[in-house]
C-alpha positions as CSV (number, residue, x, y, z in Angstrom):
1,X,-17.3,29.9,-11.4
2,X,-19.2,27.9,-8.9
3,X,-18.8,26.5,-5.5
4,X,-17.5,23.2,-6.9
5,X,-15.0,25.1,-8.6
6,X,-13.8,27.5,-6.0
7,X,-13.4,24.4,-3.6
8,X,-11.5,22.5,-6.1
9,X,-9.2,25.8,-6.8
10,X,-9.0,26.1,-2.6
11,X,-8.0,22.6,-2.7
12,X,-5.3,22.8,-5.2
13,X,-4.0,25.8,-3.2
14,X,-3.9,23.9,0.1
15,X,-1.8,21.0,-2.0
16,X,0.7,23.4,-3.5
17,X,1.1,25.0,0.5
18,X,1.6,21.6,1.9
19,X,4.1,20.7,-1.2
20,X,6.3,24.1,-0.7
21,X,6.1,23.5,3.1
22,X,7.4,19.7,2.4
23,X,10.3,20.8,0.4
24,X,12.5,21.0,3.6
25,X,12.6,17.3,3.9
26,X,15.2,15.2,1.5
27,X,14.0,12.9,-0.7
28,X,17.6,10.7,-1.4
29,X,17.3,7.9,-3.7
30,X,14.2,5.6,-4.4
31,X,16.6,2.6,-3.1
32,X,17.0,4.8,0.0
33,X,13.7,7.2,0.2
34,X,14.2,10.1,2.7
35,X,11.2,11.5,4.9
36,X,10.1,13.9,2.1
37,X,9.0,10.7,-0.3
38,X,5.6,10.5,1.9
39,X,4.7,14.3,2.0
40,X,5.7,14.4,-1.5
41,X,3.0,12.0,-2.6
42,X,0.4,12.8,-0.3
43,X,0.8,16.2,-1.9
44,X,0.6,15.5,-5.4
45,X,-2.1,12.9,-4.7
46,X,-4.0,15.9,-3.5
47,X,-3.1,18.3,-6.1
48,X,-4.0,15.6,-8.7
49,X,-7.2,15.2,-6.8
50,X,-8.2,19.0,-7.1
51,X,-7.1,18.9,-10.8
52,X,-9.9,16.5,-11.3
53,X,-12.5,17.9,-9.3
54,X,-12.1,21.1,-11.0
55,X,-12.7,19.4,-14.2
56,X,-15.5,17.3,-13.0
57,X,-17.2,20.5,-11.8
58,X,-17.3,22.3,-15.3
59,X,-18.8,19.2,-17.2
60,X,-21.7,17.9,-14.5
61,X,-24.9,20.3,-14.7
62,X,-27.6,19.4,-12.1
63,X,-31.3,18.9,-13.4
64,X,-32.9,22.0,-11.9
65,X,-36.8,21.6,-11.6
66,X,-39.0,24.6,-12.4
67,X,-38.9,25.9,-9.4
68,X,-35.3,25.8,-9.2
69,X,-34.8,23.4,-7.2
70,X,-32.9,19.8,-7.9
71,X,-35.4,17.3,-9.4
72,X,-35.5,14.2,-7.1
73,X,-36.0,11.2,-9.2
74,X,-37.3,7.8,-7.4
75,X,-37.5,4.8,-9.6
76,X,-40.5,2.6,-8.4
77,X,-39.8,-0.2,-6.3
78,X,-41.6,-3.7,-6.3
79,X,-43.2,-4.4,-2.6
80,X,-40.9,-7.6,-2.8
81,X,-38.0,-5.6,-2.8
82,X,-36.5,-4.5,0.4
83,X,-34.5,-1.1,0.3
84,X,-30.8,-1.3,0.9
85,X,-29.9,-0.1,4.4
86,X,-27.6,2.1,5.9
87,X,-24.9,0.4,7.9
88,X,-26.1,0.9,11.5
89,X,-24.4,0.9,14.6
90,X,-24.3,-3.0,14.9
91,X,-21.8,-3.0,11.6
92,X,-20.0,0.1,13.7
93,X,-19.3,-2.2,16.5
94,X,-18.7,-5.4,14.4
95,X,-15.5,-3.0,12.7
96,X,-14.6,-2.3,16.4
97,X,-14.6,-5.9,17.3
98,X,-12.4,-6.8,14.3
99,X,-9.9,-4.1,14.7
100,X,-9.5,-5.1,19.0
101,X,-9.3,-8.7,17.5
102,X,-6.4,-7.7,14.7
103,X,-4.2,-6.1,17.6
104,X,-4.8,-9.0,19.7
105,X,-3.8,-11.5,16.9
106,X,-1.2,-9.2,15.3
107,X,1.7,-10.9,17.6
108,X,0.3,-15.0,17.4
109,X,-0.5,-14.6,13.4
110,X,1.6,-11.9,12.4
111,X,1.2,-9.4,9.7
112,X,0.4,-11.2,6.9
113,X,-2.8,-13.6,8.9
114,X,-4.2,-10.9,10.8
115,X,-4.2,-8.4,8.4
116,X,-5.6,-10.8,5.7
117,X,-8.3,-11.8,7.8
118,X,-9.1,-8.3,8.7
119,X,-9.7,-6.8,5.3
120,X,-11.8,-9.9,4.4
121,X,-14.4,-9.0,7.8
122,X,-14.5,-5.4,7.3
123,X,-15.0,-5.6,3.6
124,X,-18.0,-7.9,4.2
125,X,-19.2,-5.7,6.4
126,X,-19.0,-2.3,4.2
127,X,-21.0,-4.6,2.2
128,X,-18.9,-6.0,-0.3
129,X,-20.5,-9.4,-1.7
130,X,-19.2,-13.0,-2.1
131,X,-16.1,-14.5,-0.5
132,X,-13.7,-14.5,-3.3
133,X,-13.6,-10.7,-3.9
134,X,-13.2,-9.8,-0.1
135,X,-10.6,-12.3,-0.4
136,X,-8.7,-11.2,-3.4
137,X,-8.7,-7.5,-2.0
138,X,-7.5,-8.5,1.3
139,X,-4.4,-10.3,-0.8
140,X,-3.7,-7.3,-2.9
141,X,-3.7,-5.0,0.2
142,X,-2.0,-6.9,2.2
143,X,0.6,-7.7,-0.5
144,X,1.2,-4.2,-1.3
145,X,1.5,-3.4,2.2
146,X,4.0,-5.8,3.0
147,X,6.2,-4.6,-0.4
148,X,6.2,-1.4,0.8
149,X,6.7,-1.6,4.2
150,X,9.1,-4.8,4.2
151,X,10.7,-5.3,1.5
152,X,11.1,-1.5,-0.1
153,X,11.0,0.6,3.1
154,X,12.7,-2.4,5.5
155,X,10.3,-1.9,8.6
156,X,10.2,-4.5,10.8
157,X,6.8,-6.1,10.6
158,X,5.4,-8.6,13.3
């Protein structure tokens, strides 16, 4: 078995730990959840994250090199090209900028504005193209977030 695998087995023992250690809170009713409803499904989104790893690691074989080594493949590049880069510490204090900026609006906009207009700027700057897709993601999020928060969970959002 390799390291891959012994992580993934090390993981899905961590997850099954946390999930017998969160068995002390209840979990009521889905109209009412308890406390244990969060631990509950960070655990099995853990466990089921292991799971896979473990089966990802059995089916991927790297391309060893004859010297044993991992053969390093570069695919040619026209001079025209430029490489893609490496978010830099500019982008790092853009994100910083924007989250200051959503606590600052969070009370004049509210939930909904501020955090729509934050995951628009910080998915254009992790790079994520167009206007429309940053736009539909910042929708879904926020949507999502507000259903469970608001509506299912009843926390008072500004």
């Amino acid at each position: 078995m390799g390291r891959d695998r012994w992580s993934a087995a090390g993981l899905a023992l961590l997850a099954i730990g946390y999930l017998f250690a969160a068995r002390r809170y209840p979990l009521d009713t889905l109209t009412t959840p308890g406390p244990g409803i969060a631990p509950l499904g960070s655990g099995l989104a853990l466990l089921a994250l292991a799971v896979w790893l473990f089966i990802v690691a059995g089916s991927v074989r790297p391309a060893h090199a004859a010297g044993g080594l991992p053969e390093i493949r570069v695919a040619p590049t026209c001079p025209t090209e430029s490489a893609p880069q490496r978010p830099g510490s500019r982008t790092a204090l853009l994100m910083c900028g924007a989250l200051v900026l959503y606590a600052g609006l969070l009370p004049r906009l509210g939930f909904l504005g501020s955090s729509v207009a934050l995951v628009v700027v910080s998915s254009r700057l992790m790079g994520l193209e167009g206007w429309w897709r940053p736009a539909v993601l910042a929708l879904g999020v926020t949507g999502v977030a507000y259903l469970l928060f608001a509506r299912w969970l009843g926390v008072p959002l500004p």
